[in-house]
C-alpha positions as CSV (number, residue, x, y, z in Angstrom):
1,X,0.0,0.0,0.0
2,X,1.5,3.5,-1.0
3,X,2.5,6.0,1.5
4,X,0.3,9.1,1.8
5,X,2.0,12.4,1.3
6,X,-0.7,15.0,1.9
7,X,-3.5,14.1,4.1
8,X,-6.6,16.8,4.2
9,X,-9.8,16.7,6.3
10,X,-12.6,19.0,6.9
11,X,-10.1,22.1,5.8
12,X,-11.8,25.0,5.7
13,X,-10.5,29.0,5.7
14,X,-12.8,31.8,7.1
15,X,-11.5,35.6,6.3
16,X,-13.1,38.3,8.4
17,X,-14.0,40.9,5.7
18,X,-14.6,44.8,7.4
19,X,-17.9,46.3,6.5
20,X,-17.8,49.5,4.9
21,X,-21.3,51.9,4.5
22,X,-20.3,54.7,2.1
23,X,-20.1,58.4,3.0
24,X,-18.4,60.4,5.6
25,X,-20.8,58.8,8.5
26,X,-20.2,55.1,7.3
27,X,-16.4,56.5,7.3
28,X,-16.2,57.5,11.1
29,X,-18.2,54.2,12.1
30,X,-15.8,52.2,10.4
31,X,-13.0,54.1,12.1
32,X,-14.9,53.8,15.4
33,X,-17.0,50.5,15.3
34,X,-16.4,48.0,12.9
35,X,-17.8,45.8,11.6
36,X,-17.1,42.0,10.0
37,X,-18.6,39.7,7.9
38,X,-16.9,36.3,7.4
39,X,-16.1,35.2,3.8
40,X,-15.6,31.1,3.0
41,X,-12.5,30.9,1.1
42,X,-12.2,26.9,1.8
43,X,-15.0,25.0,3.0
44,X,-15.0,21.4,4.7
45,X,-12.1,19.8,1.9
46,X,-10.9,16.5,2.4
47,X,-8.9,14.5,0.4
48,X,-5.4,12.2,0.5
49,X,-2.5,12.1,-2.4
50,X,-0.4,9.0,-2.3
51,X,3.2,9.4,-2.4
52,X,4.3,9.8,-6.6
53,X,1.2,10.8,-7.3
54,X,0.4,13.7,-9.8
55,X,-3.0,15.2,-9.2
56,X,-4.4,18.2,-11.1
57,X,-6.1,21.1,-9.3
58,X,-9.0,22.7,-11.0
59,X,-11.4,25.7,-10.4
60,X,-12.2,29.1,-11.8
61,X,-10.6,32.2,-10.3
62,X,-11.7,32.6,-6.9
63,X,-12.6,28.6,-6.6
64,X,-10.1,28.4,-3.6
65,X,-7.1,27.3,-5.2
66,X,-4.7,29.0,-4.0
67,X,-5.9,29.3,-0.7
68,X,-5.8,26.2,-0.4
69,X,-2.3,25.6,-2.0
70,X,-1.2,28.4,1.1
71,X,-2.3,26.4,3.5
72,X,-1.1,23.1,2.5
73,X,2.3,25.0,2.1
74,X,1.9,26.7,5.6
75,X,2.1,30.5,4.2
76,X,-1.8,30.9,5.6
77,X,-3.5,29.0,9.2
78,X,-6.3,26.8,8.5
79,X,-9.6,28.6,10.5
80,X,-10.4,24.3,10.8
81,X,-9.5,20.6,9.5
82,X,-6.5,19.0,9.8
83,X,-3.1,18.8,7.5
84,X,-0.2,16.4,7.4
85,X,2.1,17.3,4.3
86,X,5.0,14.6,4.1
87,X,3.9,13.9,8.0
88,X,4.6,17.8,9.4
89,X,1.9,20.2,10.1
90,X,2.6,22.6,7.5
91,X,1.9,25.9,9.7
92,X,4.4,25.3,12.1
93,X,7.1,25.7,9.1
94,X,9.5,23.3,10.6
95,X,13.3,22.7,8.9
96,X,12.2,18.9,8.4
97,X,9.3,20.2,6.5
98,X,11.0,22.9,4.5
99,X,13.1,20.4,3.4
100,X,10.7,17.9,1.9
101,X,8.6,20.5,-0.2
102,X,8.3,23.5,-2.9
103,X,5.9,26.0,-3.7
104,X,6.0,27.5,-7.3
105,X,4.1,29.8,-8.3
106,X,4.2,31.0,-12.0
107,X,3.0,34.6,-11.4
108,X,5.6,34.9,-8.9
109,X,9.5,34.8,-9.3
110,X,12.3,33.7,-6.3
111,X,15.2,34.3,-8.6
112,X,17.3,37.6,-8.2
113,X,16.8,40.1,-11.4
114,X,19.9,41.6,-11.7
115,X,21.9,38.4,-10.6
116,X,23.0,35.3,-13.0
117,X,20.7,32.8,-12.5
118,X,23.7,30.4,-11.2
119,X,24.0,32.8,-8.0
120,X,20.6,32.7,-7.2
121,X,20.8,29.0,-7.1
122,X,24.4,29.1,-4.9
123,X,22.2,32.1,-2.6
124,X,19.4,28.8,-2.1
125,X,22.1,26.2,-2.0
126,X,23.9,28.0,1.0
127,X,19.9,28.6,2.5
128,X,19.7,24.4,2.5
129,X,23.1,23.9,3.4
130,X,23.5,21.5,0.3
131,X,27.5,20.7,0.4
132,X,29.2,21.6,-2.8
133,X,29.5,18.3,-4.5
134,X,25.9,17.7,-3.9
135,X,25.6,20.8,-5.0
136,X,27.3,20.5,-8.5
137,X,25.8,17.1,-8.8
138,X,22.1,18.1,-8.7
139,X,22.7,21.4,-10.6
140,X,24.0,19.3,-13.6
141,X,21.0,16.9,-12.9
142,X,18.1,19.1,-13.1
143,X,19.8,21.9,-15.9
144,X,20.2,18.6,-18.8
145,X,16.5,17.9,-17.6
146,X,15.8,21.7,-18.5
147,X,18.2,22.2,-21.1
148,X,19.6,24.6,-19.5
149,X,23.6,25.9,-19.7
150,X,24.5,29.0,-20.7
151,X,21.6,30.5,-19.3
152,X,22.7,30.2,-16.1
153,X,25.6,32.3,-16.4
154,X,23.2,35.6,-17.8
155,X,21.6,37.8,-15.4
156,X,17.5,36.8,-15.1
157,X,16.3,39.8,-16.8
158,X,17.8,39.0,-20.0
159,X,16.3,35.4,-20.0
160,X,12.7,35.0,-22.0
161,X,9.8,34.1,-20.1
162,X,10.5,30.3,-20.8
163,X,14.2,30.3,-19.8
164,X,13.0,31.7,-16.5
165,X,10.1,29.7,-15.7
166,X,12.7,26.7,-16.4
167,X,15.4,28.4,-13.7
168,X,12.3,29.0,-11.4
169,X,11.6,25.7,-11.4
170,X,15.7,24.5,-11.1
171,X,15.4,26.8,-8.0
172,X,12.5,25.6,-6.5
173,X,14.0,21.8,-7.1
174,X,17.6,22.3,-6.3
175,X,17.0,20.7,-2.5
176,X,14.9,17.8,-3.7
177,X,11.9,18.1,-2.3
178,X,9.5,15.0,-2.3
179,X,6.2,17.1,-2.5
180,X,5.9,20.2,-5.0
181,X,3.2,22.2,-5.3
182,X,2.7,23.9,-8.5
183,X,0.2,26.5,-9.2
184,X,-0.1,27.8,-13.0
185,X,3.7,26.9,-13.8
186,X,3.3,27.7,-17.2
187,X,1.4,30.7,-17.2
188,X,2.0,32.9,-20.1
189,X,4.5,30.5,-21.8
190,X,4.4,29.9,-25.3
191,X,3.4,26.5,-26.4
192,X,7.0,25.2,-27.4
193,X,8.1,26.2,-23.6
194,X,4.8,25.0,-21.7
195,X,5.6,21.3,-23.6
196,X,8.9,22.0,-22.2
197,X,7.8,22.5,-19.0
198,X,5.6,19.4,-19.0
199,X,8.2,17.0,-19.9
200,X,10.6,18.0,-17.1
201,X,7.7,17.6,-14.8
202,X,6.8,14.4,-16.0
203,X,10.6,13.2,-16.2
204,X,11.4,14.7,-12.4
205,X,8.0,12.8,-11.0
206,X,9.7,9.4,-12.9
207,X,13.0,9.9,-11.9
208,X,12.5,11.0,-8.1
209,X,8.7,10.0,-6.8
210,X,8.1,13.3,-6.4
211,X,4.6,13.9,-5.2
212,X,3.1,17.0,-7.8
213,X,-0.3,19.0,-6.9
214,X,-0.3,21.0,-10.1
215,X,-3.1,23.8,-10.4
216,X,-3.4,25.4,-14.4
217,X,-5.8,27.0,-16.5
218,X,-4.0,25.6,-19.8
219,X,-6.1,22.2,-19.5
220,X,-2.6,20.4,-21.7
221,X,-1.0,20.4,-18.9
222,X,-3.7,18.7,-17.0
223,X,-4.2,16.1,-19.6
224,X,-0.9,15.4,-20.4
225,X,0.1,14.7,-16.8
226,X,-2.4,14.2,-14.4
227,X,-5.0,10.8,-14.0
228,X,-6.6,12.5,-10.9
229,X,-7.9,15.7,-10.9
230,X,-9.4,17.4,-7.9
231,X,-12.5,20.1,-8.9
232,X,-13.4,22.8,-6.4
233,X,-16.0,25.4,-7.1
234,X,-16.9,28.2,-4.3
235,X,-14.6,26.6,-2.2
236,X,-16.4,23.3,-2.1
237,X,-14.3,20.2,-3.2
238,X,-17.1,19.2,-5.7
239,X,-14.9,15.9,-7.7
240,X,-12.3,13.9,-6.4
241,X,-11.6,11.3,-9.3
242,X,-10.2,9.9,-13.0
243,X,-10.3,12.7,-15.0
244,X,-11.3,10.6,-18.1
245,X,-14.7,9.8,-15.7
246,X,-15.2,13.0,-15.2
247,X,-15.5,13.6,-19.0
248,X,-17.6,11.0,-19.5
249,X,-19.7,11.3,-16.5
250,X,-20.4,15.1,-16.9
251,X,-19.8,15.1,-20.7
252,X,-22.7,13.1,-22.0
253,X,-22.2,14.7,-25.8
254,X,-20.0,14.6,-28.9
255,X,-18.7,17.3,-30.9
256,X,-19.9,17.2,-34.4
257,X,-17.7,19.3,-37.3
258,X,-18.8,19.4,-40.6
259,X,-17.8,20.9,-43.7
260,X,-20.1,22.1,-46.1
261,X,-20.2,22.5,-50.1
262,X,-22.5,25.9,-49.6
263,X,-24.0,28.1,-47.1
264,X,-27.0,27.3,-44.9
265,X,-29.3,28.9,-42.4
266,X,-27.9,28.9,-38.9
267,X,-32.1,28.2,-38.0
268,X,-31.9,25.1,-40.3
269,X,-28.9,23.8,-38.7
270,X,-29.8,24.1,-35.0
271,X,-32.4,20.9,-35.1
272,X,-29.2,18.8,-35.8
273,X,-27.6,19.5,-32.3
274,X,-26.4,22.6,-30.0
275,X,-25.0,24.8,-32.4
276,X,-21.6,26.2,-31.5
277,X,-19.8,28.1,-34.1
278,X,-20.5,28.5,-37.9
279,X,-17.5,29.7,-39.6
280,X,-17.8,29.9,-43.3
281,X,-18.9,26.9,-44.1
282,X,-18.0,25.0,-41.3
283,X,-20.2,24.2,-39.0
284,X,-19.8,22.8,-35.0
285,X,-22.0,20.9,-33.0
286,X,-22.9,19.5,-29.8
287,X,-24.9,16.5,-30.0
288,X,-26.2,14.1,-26.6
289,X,-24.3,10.7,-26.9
290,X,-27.6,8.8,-27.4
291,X,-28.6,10.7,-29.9
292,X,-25.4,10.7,-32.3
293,X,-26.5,8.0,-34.8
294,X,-29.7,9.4,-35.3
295,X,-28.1,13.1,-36.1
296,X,-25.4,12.1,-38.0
297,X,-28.0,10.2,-40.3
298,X,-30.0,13.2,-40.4
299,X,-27.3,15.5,-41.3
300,X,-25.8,13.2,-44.1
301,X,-28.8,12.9,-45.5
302,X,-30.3,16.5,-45.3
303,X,-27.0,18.8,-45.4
304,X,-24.5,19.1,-48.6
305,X,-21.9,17.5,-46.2
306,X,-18.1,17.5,-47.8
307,X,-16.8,16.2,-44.3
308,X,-18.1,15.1,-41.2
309,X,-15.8,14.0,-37.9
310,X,-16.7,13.4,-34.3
311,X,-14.4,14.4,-31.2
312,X,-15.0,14.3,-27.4
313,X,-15.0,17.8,-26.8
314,X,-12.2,19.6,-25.5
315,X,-11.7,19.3,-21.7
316,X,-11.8,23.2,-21.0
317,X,-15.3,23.3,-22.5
318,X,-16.3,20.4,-20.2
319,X,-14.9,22.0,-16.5
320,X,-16.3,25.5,-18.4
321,X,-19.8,24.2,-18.5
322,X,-19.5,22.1,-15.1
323,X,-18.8,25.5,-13.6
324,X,-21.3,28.0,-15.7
325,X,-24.2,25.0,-15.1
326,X,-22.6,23.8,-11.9
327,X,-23.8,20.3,-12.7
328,X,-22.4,18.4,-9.9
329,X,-24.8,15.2,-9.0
């Protein structure tokens, strides 16, 4: 039986929020009296990750994501529930538990600007008292994983958005920790450096065990590494499971794409299915599972059809519409 490397129950996060009434008199009162209402960031979440495991984190903005990532992390106090991460209570920020994890944050940046990267990375070296050998050893390591080398040597500002996400992450990995927490790692990359980024991931996780809670809004990195997802809406953990399930379960429909030889009627061509797009003569449908046969049929035999193919819709439209028609049951 695997080894569980983050245990959550009942977690929850309350803010206290001041309230404000506008004008000079709700002005003084606030300065005098105030007052509080208490806002739910995280409500009652519970769930375990086995050691190795990669598990995506998904939720609009505002879901609770982060929040949650802070408190697993031990930047914020839970208001409730309990947290083991690698066995340590995460608030209580001990050396052990330092030691075992990373937080990286693609919005965020640890790495000095003005410095070569390869300082930065002696500046955390010296902060985890990682000998020199051990040192050299793990820097060659992780840099042939990132293809990185002469970077390393230029100060951070002149590095493109990819090079530094990839030393961010050679930062962030340089003591070896055995959890990582990832939250939108490959925000604003281009696609060449976000496949980058998901093939070091997936080749550290191989090569190490590494335990990987990875949160994104680019749904290929999801996909391409991550079995499990966890889906929380309003703070609420509302799926725990196979992310393939989820498709199916809250997917029940097919995308439809034809091409046609001429023009028609967007009326005409909405009793075939949900009509999507129409772009030129191209047309895009969602049609319910069940009823696929029958609509194809329909459509070959009513539409001047050139080509026809049928795709599971892309994942981002599936969590889009779980969220806009929060279809949970």
């Amino acid at each position: 039986m695997a080894s569980v490397a983050i245990q959550v129950e009942h977690l929850g996060k309350v803010y206290p929020v001041a309230i404000k009434s506008p004008g000079l008199k709700g002005t003084l009162q606030h300065f005098w009296q105030r007052r509080y209402r208490d806002v739910r960031a995280v409500q009652d979440v519970s769930f375990t990750i086995p050691t190795g495991a990669m598990v995506g984190f998904l939720g609009a903005n505002g879901a609770g994501k982060t929040t949650t990532l802070k408190m697993l992390t031990g930047l914020i106090k839970p208001s409730s529930g309990l947290v083991r991460v690698a066995g340590f209570d995460p608030f209580r920020r001990e050396s052990a538990f330092l030691r075992q994890m990373s937080l990286v944050m693609g919005q965020k940046q640890q790495l000095i600007w003005d410095l070569p990267t390869l300082d930065s990375l002696r500046i955390n070296a010296a902060i985890y008292e990682i000998e020199e050998k051990i040192f050299q050893q793990r820097l060659g390591e992780l840099s042939e994983m990132l293809s990185l080398t002469v970077e390393l040597k230029q100060p951070v500002r002149k590095l493109s958005l990819g090079q530094r996400m990839k030393a961010e992450l050679l930062a962030a990995l340089l003591h070896h920790p055995t959890v990582l927490f990832l939250d939108e790692p490959t925000l604003g990359l281009d696609v060449n450096a976000q496949v980058a980024v998901r093939q070091f991931l997936w080749e550290y996780n191989q090569r190490y065990q590494a335990t990987i809670l990875l949160t994104s809004h680019y749904m290929a990195d999801i996909t391409a590494l991550c079995e499990r997802v966890l889906l929380i809406h309003q703070g609420e953990l509302m799926y725990d499971g196979n992310l393939e399930t989820l498709v199916e379960r809250f997917a029940p429909y097919r995308e439809v794409t034809i091409e046609l030889s001429e023009g028609v009627e967007p009326e005409r061509l909405k009793v075939y299915g949900e009509l999507e797009a129409v772009d030129g003569q191209e047309v895009r449908f969602l049609v319910q599972r069940e009823a696929l046969t029958t609509a194809i049929a329909k459509i070959l035999a009513e539409l001047p059809v050139l080509d026809l193919s049928v795709n599971d819709p892309p994942i981002e439209k599936v969590i889009g519409r779980l969220f806009a028609n929060r279809i949970w049951t």
